[in-house]
N, CA, C and O atoms as CSV, one atom per row, in Angstrom:
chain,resi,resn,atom,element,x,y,z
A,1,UNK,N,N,2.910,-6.703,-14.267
A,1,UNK,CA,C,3.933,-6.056,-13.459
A,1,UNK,C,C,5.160,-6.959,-13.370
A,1,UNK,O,O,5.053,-8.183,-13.444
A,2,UNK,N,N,6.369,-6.313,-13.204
A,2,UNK,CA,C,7.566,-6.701,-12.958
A,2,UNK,C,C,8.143,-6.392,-11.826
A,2,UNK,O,O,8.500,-5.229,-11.641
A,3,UNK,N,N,8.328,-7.296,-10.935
A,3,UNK,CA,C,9.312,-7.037,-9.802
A,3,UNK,C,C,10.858,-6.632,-9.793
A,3,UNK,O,O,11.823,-7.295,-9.411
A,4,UNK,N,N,10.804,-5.402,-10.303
A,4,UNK,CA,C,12.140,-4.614,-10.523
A,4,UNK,C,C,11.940,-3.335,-10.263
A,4,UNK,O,O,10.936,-2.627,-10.338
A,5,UNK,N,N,13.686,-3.016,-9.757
A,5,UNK,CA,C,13.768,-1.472,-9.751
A,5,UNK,C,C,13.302,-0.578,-11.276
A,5,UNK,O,O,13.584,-0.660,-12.472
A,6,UNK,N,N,12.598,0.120,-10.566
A,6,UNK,CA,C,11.685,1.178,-12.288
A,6,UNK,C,C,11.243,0.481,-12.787
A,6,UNK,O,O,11.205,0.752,-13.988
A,7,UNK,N,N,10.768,-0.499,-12.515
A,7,UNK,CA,C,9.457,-1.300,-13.647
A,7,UNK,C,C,8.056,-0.584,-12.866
A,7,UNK,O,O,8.021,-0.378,-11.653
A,8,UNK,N,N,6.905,-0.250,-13.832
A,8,UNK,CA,C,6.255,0.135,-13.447
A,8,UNK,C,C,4.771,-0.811,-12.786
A,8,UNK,O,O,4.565,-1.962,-13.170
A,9,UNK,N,N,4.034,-0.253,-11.977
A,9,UNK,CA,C,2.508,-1.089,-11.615
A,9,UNK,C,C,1.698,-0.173,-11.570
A,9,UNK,O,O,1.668,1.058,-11.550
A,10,UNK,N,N,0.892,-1.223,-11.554
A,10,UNK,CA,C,-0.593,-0.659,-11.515
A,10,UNK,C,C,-1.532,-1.473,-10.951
A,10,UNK,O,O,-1.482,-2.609,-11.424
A,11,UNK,N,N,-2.437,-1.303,-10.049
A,11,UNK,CA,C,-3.068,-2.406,-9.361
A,11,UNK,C,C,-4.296,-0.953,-9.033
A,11,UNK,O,O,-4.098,0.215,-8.696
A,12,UNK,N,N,-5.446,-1.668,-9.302
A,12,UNK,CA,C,-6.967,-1.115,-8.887
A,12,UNK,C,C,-7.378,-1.474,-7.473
A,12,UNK,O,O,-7.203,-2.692,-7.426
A,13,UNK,N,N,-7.873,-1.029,-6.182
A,13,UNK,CA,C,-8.295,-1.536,-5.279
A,13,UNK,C,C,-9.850,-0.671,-5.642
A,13,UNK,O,O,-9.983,0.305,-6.380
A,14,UNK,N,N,-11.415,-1.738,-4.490
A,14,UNK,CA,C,-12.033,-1.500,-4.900
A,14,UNK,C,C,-12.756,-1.222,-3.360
A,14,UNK,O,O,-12.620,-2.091,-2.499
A,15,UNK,N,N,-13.350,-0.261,-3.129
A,15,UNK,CA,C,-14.170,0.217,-1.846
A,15,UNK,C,C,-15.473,0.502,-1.848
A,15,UNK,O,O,-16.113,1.269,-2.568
A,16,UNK,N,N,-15.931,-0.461,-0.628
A,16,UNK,CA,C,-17.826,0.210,-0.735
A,16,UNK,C,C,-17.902,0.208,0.807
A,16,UNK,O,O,-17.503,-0.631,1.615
A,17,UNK,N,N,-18.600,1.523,1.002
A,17,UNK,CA,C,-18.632,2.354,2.135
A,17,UNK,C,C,-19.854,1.250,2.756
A,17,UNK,O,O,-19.548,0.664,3.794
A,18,UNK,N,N,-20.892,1.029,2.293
A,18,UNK,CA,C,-22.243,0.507,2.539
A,18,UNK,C,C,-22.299,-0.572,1.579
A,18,UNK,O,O,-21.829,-0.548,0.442
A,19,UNK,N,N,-23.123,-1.838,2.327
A,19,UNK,CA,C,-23.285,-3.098,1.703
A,19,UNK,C,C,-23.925,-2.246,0.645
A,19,UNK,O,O,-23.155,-2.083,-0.301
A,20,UNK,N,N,-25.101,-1.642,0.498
A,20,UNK,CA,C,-25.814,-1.447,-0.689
A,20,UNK,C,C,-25.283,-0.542,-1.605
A,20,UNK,O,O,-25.646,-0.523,-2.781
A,21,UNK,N,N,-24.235,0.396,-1.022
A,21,UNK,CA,C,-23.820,1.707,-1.920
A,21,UNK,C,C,-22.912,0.772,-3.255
A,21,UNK,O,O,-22.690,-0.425,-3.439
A,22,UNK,N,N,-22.605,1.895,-3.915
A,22,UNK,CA,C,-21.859,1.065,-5.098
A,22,UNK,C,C,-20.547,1.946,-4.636
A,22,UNK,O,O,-20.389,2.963,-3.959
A,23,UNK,N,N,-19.444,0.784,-5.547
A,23,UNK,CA,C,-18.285,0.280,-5.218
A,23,UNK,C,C,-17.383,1.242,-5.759
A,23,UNK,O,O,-17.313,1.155,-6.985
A,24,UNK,N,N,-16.601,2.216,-5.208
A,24,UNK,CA,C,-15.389,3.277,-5.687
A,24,UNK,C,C,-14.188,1.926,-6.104
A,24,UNK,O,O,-13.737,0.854,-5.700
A,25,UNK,N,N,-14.118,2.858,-7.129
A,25,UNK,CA,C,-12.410,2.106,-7.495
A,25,UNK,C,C,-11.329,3.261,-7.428
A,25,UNK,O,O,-11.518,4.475,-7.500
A,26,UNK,N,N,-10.330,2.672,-7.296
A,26,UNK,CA,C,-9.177,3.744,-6.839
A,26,UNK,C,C,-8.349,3.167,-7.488
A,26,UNK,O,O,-8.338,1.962,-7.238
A,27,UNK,N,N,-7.214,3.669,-8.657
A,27,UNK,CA,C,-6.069,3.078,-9.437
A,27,UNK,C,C,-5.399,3.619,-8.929
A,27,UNK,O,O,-5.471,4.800,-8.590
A,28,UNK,N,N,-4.317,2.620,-8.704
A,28,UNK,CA,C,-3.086,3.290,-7.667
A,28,UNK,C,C,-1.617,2.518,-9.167
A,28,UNK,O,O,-1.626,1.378,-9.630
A,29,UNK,N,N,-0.749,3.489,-9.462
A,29,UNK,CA,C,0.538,3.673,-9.918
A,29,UNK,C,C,1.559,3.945,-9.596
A,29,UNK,O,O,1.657,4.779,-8.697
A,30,UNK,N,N,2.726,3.385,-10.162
A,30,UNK,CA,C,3.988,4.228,-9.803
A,30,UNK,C,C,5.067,3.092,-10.115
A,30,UNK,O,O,4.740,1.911,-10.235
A,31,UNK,N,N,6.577,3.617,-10.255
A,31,UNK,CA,C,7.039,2.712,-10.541
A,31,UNK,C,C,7.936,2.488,-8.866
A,31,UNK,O,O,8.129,3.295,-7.956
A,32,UNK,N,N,8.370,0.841,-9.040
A,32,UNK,CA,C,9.385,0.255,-7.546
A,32,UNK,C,C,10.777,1.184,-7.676
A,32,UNK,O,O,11.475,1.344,-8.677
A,33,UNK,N,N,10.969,1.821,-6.139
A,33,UNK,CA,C,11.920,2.167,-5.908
A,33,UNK,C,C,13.137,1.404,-5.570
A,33,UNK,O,O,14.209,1.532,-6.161
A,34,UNK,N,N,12.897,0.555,-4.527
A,34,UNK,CA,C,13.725,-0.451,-4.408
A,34,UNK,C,C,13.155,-1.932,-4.056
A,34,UNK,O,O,11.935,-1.960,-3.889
A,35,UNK,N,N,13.795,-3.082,-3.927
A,35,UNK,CA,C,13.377,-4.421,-3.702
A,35,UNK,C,C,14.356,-4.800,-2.926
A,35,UNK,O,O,15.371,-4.213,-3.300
A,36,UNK,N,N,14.559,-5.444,-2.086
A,36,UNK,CA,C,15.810,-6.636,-1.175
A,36,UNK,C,C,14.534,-7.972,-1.182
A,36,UNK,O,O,13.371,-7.748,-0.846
A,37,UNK,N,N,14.868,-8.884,-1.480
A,37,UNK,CA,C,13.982,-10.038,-1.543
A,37,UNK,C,C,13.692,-10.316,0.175
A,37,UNK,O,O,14.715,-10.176,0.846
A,38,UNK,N,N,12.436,-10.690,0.967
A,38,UNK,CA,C,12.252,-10.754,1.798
A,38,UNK,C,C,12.845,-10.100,2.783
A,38,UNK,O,O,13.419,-10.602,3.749
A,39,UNK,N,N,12.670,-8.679,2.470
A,39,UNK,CA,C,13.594,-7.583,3.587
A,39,UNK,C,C,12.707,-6.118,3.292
A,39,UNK,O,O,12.147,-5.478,4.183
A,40,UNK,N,N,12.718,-5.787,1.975
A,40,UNK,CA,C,11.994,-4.188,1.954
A,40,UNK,C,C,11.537,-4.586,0.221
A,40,UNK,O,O,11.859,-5.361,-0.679
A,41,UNK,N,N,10.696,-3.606,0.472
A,41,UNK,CA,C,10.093,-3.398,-0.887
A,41,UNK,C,C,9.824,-1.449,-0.900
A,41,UNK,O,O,9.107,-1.069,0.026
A,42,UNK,N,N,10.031,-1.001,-1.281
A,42,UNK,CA,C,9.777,0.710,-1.793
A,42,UNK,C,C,9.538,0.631,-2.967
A,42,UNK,O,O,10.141,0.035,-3.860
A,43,UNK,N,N,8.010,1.670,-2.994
A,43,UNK,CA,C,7.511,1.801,-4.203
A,43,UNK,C,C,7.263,3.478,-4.009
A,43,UNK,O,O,7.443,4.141,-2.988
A,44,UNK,N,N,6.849,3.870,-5.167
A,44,UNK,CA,C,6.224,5.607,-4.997
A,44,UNK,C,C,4.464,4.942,-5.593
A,44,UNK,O,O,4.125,4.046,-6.366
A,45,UNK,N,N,3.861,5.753,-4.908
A,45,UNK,CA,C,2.154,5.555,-5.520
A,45,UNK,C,C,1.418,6.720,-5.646
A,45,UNK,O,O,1.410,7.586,-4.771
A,46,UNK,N,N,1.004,6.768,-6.338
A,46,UNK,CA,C,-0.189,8.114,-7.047
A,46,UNK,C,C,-1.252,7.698,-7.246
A,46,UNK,O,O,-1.363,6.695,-7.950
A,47,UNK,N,N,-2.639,8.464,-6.574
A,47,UNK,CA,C,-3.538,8.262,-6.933
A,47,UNK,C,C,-4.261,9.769,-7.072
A,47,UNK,O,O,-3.574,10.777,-6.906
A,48,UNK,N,N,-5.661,9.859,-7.380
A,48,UNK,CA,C,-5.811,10.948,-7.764
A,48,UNK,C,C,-7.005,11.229,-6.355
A,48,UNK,O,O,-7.089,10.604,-5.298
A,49,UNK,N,N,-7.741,12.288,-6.804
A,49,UNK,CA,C,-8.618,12.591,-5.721
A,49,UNK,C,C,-8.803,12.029,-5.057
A,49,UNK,O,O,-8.970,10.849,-5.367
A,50,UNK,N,N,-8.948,12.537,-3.239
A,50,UNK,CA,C,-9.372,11.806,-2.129
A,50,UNK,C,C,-8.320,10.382,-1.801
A,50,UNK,O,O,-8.360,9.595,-0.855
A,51,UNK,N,N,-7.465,10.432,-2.911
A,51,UNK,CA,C,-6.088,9.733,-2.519
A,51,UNK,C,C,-4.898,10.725,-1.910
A,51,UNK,O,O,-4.919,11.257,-0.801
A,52,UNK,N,N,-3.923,10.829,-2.852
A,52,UNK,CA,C,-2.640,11.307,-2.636
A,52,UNK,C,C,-2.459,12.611,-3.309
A,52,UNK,O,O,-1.462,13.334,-3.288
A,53,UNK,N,N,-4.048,12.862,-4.152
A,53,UNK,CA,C,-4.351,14.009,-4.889
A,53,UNK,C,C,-3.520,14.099,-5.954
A,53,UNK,O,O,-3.367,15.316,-6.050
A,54,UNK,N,N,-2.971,13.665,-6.699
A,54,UNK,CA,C,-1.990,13.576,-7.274
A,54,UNK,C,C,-0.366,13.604,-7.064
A,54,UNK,O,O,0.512,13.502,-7.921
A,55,UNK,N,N,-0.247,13.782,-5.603
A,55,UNK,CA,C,1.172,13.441,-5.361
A,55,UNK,C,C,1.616,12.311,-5.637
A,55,UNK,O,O,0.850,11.349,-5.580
A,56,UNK,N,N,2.977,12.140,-6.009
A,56,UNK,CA,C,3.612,10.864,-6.062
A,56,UNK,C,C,4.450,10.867,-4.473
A,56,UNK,O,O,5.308,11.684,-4.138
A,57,UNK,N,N,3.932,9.729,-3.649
A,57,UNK,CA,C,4.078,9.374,-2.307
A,57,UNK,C,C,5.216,8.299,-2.260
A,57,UNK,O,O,5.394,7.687,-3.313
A,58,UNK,N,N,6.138,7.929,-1.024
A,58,UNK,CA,C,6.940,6.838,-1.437
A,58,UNK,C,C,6.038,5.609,0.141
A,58,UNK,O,O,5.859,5.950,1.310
A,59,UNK,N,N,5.757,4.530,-0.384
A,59,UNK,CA,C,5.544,3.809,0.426
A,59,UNK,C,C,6.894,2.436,0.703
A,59,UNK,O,O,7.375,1.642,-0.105
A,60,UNK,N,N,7.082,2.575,1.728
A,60,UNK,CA,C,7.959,1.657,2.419
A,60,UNK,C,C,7.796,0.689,3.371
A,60,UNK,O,O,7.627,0.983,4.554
A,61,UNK,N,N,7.844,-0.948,2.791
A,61,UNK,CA,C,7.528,-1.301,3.828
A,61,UNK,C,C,8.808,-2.344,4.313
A,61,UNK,O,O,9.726,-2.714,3.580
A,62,UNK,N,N,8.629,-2.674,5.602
A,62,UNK,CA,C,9.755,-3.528,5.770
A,62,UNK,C,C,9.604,-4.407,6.523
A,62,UNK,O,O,8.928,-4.177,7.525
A,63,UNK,N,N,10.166,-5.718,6.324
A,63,UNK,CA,C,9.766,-7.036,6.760
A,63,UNK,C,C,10.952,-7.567,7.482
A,63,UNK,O,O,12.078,-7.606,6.985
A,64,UNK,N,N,10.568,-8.084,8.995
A,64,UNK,CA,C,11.750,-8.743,10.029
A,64,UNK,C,C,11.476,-9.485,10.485
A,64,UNK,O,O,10.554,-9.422,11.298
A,65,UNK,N,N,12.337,-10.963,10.130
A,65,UNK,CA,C,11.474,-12.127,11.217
A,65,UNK,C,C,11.481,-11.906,12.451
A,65,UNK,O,O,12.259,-11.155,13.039
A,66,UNK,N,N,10.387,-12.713,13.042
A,66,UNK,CA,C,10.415,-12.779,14.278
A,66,UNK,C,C,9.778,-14.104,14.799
A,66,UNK,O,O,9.345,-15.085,14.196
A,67,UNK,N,N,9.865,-13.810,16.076
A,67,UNK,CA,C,9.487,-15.637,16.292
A,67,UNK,C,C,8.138,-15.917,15.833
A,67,UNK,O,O,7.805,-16.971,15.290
A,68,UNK,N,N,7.483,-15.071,16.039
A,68,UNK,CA,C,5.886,-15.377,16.047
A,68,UNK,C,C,5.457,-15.259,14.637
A,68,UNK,O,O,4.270,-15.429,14.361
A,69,UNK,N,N,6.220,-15.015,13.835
A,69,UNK,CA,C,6.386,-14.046,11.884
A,69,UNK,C,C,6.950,-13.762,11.899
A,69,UNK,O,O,7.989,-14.004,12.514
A,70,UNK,N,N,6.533,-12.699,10.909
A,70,UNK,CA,C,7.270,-11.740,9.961
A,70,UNK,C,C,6.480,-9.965,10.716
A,70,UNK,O,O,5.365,-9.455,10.820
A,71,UNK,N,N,7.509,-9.716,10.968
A,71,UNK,CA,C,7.445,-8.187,11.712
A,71,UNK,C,C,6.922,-7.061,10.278
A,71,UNK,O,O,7.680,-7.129,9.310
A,72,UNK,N,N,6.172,-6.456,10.193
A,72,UNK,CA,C,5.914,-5.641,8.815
A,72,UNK,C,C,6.096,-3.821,9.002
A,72,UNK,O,O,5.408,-3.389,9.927
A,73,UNK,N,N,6.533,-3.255,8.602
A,73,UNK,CA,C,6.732,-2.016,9.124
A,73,UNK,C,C,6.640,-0.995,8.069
A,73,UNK,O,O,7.580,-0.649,7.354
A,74,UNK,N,N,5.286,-0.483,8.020
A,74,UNK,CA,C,4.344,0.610,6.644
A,74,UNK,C,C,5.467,1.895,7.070
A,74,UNK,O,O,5.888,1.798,8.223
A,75,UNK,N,N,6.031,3.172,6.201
A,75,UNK,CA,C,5.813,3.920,6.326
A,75,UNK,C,C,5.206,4.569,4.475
A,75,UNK,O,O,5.185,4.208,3.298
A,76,UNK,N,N,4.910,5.428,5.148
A,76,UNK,CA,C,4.099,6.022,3.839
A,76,UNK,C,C,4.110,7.724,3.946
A,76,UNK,O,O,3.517,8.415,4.774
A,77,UNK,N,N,5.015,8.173,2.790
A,77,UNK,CA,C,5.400,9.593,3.366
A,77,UNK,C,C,5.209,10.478,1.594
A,77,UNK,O,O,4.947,10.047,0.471
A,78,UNK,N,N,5.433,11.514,2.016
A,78,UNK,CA,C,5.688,12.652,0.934
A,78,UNK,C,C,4.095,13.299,0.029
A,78,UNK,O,O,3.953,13.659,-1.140
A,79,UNK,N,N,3.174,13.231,1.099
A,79,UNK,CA,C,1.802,13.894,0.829
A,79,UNK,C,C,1.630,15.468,0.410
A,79,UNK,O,O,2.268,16.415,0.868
A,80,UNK,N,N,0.458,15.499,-0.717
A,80,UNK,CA,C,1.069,17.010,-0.992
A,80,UNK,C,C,0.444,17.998,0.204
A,80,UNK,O,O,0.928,19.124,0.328
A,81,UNK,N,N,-0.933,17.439,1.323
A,81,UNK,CA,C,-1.165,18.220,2.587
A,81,UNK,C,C,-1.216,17.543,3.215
A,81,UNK,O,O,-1.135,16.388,2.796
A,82,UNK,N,N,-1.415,17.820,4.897
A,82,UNK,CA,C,-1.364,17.557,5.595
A,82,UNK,C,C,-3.345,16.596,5.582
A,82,UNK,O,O,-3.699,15.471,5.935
A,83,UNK,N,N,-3.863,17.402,5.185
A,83,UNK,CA,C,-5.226,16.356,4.659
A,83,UNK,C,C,-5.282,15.009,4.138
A,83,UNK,O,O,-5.736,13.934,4.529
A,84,UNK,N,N,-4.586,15.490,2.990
A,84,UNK,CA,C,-3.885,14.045,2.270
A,84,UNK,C,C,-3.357,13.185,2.925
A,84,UNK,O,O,-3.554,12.037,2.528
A,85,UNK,N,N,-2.558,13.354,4.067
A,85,UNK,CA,C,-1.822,12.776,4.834
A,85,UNK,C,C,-2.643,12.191,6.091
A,85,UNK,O,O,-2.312,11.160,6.676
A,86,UNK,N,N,-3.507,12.804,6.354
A,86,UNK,CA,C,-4.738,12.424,7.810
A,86,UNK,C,C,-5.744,11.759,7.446
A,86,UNK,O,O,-6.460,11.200,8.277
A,87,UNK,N,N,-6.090,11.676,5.489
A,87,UNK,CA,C,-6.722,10.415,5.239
A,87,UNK,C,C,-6.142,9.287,4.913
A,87,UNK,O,O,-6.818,8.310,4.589
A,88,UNK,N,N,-5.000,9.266,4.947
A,88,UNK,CA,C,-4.198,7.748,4.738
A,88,UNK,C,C,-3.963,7.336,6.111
A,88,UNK,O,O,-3.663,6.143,6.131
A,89,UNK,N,N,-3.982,7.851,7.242
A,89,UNK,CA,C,-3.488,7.709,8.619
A,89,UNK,C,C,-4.678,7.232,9.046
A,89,UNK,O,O,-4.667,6.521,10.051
A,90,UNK,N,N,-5.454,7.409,8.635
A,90,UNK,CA,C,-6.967,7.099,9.055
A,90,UNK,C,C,-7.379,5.820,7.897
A,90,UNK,O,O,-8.453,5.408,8.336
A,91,UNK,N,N,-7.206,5.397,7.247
A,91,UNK,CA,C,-7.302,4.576,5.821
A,91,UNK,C,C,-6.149,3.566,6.203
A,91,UNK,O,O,-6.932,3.012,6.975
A,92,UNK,N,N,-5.100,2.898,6.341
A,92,UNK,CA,C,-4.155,2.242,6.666
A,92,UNK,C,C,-4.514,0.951,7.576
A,92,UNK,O,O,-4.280,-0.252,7.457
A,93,UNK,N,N,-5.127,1.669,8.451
A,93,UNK,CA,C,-5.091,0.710,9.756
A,93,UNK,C,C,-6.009,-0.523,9.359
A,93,UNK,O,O,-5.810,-1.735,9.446
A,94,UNK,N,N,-7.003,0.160,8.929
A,94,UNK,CA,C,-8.387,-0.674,8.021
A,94,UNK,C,C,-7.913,-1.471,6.810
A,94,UNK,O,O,-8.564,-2.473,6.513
A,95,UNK,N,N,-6.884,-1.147,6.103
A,95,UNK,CA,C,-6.335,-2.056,4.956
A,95,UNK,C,C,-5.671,-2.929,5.286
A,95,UNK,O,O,-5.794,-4.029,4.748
A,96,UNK,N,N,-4.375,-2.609,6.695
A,96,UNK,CA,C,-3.943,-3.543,7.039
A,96,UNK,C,C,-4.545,-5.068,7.858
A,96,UNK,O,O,-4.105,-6.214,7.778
A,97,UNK,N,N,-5.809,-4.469,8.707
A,97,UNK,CA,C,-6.374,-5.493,9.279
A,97,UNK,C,C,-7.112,-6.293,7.623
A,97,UNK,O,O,-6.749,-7.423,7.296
A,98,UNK,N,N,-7.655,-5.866,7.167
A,98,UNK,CA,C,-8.575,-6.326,5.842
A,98,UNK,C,C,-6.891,-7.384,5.296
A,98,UNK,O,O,-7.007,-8.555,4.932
A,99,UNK,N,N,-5.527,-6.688,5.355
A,99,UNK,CA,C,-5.051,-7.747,4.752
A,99,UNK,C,C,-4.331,-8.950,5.519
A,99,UNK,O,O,-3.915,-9.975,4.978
A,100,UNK,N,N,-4.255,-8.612,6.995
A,100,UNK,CA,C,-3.952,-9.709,7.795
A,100,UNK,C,C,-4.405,-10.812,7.621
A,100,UNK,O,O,-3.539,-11.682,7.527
A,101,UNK,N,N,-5.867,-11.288,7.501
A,101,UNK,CA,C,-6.234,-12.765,7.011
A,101,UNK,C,C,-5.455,-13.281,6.168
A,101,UNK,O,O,-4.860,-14.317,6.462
A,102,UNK,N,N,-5.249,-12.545,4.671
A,102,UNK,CA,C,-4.967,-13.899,3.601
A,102,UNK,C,C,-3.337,-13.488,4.153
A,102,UNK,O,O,-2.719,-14.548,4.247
A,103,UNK,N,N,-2.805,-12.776,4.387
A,103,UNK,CA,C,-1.056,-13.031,4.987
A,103,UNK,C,C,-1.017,-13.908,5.998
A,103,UNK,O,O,0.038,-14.536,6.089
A,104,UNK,N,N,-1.877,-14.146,6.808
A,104,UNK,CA,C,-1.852,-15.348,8.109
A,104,UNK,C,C,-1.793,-16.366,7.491
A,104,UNK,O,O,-0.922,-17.175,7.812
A,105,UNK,N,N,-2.584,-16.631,6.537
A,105,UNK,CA,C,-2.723,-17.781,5.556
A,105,UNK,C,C,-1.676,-18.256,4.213
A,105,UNK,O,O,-1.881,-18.836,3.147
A,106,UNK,N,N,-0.910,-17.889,4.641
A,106,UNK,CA,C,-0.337,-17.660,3.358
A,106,UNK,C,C,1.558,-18.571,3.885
A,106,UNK,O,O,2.367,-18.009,4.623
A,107,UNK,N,N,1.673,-19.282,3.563
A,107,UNK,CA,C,2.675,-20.258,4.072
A,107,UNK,C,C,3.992,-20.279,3.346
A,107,UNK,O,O,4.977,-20.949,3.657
A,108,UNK,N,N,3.854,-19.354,2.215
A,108,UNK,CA,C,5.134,-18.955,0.974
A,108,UNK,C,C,5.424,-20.224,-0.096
A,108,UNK,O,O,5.059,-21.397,-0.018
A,109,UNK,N,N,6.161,-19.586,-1.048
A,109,UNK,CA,C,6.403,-20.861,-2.134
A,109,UNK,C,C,7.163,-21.828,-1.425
A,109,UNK,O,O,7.492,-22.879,-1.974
């Protein structure tokens, strides 16, 4: 991947419901909408079933210091139902805590 406007990505995330169940993978695509270096990043992402169903979605996030950090602010819009849309609302909260550790940890170049 390239960190540019219209360069495209691709990144696999991997989910297991149950220690013992086996592991869903989910390929998520799309190319960056926009970049400001330490300010916003916009991308569009597609995934297929039980994702975004094949919509192409725009995720936005945006970053503001603050005293305590960096302020982070998800939106994630343009679902093709309202289903689609009530499993990411429900799915989010859980990714973000899962990624708070290694960002706490994480001290920049």
């Amino acid at each position: 991947m390239r960190a540019e406007v219209n360069a495209p990505f691709f990144f696999e995330t991997e989910y297991r419901q149950k220690v013992e169940g086996a592991a869903e993978r989910h390929p998520h695509y799309g190319p960056f909408l926009q970049l400001l270096a330490d300010r916003l990043n916009q991308l569009t992402r597609v995934t297929g079933a039980g994702g975004t169903e094949g919509a192409q979605t725009v995720v936005t996030v945006e970053l503001t210091p603050g005293k305590e950090g960096t302020r982070l602010r998800l939106t994630h819009a343009g679902f093709a139902s309202a289903a689609a849309c009530d499993v990411h609302r429900g799915a989010w909260p859980m990714i973000l805590e899962h990624l708070e550790k290694p960002l706490a940890l994480y001290d920049g170049p």
